[in-house]
TORPA-4810 file (N, C-alpha, C, O; in nm, 3 decimals):
<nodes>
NODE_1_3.253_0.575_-0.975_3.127_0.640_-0.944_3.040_0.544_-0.865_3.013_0.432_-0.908_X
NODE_2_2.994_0.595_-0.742_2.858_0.502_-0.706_2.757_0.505_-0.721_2.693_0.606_-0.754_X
NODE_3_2.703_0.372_-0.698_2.587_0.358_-0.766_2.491_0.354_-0.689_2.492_0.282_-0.590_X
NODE_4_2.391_0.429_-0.719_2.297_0.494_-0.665_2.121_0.459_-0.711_2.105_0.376_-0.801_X
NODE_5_2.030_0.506_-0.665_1.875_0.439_-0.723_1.814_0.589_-0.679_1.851_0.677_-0.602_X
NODE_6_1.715_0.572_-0.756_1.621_0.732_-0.756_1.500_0.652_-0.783_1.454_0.671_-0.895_X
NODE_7_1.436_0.567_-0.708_1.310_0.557_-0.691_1.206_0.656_-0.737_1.208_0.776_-0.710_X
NODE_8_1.085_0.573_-0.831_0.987_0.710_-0.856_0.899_0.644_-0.762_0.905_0.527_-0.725_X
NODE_9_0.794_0.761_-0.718_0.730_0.793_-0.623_0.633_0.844_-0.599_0.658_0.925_-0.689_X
NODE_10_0.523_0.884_-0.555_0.412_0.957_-0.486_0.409_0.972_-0.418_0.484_0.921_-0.335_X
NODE_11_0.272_1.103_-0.382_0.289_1.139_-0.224_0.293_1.059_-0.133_0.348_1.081_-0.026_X
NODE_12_0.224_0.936_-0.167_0.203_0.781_-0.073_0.292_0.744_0.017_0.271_0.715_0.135_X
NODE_13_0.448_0.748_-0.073_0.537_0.683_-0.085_0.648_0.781_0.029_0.746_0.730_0.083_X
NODE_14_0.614_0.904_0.046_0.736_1.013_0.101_0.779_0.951_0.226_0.894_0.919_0.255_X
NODE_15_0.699_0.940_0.280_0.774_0.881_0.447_0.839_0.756_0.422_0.889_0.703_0.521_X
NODE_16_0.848_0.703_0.328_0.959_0.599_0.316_1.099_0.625_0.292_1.197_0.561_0.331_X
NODE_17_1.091_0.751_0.207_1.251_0.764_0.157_1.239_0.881_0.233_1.183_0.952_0.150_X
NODE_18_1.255_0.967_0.356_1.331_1.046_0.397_1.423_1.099_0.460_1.456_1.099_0.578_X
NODE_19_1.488_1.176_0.305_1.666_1.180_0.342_1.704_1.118_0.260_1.826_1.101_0.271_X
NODE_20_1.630_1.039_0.118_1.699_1.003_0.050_1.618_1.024_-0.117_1.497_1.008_-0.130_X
NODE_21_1.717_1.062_-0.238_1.637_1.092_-0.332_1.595_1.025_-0.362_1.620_0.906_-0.347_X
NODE_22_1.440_1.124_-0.469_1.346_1.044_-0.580_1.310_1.102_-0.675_1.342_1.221_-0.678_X
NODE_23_1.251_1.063_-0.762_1.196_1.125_-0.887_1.055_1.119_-0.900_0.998_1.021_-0.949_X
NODE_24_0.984_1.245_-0.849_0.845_1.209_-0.894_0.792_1.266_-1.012_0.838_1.371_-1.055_X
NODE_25_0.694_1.204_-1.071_0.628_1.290_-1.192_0.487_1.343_-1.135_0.427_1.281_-1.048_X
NODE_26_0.428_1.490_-1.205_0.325_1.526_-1.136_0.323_1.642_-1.200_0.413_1.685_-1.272_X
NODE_27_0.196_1.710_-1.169_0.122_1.815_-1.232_0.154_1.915_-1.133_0.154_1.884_-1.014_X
NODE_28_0.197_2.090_-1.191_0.266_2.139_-1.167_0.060_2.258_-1.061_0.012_2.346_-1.133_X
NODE_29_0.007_2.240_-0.955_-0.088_2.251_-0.868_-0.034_2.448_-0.902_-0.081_2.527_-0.984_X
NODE_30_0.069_2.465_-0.806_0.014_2.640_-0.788_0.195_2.676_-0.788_0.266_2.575_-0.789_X
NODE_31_0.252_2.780_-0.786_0.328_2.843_-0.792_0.332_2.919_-0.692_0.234_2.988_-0.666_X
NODE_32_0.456_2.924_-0.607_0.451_3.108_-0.502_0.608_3.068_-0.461_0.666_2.979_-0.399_X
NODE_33_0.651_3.226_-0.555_0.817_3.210_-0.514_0.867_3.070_-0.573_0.842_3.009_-0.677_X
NODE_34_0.973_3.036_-0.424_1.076_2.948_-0.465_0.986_2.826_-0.406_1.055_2.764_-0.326_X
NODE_35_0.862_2.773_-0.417_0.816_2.636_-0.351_0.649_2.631_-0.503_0.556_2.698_-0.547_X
NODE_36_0.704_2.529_-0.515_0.536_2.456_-0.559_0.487_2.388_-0.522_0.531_2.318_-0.431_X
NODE_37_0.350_2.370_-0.585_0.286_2.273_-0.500_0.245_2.180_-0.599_0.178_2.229_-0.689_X
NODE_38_0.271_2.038_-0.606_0.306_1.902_-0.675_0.191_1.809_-0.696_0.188_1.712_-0.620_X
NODE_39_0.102_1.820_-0.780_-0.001_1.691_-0.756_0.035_1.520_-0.795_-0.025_1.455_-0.881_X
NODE_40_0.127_1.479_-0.724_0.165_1.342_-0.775_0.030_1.247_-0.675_0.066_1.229_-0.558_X
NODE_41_-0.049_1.214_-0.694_-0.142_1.097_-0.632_-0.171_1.148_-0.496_-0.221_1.078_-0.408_X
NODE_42_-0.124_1.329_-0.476_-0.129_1.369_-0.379_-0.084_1.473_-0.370_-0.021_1.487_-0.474_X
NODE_43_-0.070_1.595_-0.290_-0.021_1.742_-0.293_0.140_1.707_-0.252_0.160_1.612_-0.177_X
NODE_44_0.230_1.771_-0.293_0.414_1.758_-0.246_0.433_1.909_-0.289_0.394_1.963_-0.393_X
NODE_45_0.516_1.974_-0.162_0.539_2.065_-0.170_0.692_2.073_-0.191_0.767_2.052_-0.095_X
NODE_46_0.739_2.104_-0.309_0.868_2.117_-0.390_0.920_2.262_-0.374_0.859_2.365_-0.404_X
NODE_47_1.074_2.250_-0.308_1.174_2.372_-0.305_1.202_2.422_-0.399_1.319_2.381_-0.398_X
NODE_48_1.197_2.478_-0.486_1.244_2.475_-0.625_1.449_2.539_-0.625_1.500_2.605_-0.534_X
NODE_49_1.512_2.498_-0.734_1.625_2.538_-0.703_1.596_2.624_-0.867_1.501_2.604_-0.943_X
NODE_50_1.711_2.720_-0.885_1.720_2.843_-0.987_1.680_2.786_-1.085_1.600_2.852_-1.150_X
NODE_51_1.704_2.686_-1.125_1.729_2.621_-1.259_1.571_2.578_-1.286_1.539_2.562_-1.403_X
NODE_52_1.465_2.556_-1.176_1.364_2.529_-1.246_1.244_2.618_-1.264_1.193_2.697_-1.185_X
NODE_53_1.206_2.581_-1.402_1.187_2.660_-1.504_1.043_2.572_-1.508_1.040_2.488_-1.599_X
NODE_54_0.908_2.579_-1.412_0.769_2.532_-1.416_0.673_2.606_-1.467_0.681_2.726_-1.443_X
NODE_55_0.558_2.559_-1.550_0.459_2.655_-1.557_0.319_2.618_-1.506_0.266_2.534_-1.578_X
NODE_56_0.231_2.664_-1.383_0.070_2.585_-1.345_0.011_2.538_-1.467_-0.011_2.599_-1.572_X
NODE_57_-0.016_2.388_-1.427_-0.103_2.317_-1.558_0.008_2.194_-1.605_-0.024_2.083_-1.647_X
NODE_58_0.126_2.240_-1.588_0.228_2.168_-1.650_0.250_2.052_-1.603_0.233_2.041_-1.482_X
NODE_59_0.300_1.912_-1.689_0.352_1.798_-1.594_0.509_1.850_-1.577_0.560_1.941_-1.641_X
NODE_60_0.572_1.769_-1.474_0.696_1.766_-1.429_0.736_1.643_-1.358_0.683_1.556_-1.289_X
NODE_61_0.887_1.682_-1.420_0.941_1.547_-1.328_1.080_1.578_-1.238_1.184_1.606_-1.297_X
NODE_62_1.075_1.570_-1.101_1.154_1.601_-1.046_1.208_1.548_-0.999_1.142_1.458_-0.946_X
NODE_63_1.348_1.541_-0.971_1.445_1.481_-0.868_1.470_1.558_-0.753_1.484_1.680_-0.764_X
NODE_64_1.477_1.498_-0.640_1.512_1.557_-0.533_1.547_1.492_-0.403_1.606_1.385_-0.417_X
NODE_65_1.519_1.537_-0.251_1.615_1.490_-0.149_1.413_1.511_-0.062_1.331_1.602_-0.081_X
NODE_66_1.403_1.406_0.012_1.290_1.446_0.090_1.296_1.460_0.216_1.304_1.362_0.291_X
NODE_67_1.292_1.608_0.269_1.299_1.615_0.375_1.234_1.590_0.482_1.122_1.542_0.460_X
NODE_68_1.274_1.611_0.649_1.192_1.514_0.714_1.022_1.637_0.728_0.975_1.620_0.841_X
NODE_69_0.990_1.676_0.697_0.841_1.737_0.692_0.781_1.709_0.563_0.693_1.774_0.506_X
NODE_70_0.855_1.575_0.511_0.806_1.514_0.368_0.790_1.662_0.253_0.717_1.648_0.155_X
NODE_71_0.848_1.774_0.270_0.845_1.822_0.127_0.981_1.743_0.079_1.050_1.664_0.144_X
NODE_72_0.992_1.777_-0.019_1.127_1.771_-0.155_1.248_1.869_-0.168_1.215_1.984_-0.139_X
NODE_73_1.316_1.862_-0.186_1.418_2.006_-0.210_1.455_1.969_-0.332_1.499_1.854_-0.333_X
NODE_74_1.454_2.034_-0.457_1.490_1.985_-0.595_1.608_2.018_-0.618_1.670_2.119_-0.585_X
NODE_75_1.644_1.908_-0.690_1.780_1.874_-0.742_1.787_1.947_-0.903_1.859_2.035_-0.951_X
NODE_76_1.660_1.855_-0.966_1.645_1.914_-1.126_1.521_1.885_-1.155_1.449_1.802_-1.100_X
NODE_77_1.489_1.973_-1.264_1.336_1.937_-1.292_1.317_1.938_-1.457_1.409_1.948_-1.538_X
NODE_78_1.224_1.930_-1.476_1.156_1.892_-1.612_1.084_1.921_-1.616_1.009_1.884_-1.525_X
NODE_79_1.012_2.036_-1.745_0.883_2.053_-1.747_0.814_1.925_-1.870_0.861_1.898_-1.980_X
NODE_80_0.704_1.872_-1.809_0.655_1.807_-1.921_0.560_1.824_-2.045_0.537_1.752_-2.143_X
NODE_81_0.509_1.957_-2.001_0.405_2.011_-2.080_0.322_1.967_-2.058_0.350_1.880_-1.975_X
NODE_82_0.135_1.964_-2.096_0.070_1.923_-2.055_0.007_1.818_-2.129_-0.116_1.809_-2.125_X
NODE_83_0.066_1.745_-2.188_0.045_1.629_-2.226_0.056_1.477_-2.178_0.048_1.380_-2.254_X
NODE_84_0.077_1.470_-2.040_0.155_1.395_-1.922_-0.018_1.279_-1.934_-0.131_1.329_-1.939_X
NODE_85_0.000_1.184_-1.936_-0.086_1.081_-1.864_-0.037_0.990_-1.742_0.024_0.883_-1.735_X
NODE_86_-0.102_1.102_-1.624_-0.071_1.086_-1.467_-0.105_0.939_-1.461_-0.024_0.865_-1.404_X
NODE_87_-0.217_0.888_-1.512_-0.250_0.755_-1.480_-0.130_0.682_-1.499_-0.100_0.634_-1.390_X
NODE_88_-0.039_0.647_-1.595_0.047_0.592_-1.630_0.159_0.619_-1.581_0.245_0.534_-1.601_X
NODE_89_0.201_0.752_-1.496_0.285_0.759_-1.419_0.295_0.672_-1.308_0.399_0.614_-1.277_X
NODE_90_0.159_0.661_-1.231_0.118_0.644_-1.116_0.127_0.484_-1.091_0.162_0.434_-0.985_X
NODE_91_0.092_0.417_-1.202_0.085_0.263_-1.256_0.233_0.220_-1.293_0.253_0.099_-1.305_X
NODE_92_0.320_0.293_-1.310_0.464_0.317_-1.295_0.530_0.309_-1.159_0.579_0.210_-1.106_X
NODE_93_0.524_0.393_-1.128_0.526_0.377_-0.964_0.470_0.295_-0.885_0.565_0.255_-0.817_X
NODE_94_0.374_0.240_-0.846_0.287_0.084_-0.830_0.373_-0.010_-0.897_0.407_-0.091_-0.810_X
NODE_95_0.436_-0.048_-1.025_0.479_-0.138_-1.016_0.630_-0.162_-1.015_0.692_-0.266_-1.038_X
NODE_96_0.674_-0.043_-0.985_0.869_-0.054_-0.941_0.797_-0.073_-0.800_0.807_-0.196_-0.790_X
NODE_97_0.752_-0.044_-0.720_0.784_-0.121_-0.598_0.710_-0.229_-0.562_0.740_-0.291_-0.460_X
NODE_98_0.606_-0.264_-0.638_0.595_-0.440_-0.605_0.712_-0.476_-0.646_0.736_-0.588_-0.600_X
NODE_99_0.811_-0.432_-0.722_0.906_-0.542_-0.841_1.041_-0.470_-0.790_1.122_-0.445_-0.878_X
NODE_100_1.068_-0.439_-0.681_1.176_-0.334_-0.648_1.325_-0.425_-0.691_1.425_-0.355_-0.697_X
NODE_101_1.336_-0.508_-0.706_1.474_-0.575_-0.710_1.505_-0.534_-0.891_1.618_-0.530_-0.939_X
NODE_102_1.416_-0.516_-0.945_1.397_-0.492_-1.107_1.466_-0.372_-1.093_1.584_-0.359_-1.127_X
NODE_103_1.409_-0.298_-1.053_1.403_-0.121_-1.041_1.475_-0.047_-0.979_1.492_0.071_-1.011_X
NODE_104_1.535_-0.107_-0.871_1.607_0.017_-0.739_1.755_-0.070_-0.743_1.760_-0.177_-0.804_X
NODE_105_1.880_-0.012_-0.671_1.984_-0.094_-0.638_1.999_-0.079_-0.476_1.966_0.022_-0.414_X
NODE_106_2.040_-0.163_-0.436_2.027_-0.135_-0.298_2.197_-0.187_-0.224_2.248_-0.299_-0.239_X
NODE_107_2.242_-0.101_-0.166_2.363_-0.148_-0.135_2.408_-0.254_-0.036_2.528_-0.281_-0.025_X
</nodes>
């Protein structure tokens, strides 16, 4: 199996990885159809695939592929309920990439 890294992320962060996955965590903004809209430190507009199962209000954590108009296309998701402390996500993310050799693998 190879080995692979799923960087977490914010909206900050999208034009760095695109074309390649991440995992962001974030508050689940509005619903319509198959796309949401993502408040990670910023609006991300997420493809949703069948399997995910979001509700507005909700945290989430998603994996996915970022395409080049910086939305997401989801891989899998997670609802977190709304008990999520974004701050601590976000302070998460801030410090895997000052510390990226800790956190990511890079081939």
């Amino acid at each position: 199996m190879e080995a692979t890294s799923t960087p977490r992320i914010t909206c900050a962060y999208l034009n760095s990885y695109v074309g390649k996955n991440v995992m962001v965590v974030g508050k689940v903004m509005q619903l319509r159809g198959d796309e949401a809209v993502i408040d990670a430190d910023g609006n991300i507009t997420a493809h949703l695939n069948r399997d995910s199962h979001l509700a507005a209000g909700s945290g989430v954590q998603l994996i996915g592929k970022v395409n080049p108009d910086l939305s997401v296309k989801v891989l899998s998701s997670m609802d977190l309920g709304t008990g999520v402390d974004f701050n601590l996500a976000n302070t998460v993310v801030e410090i895997a990439h000052q510390h990226k050799s800790i956190f990511t693998y890079d081939q």
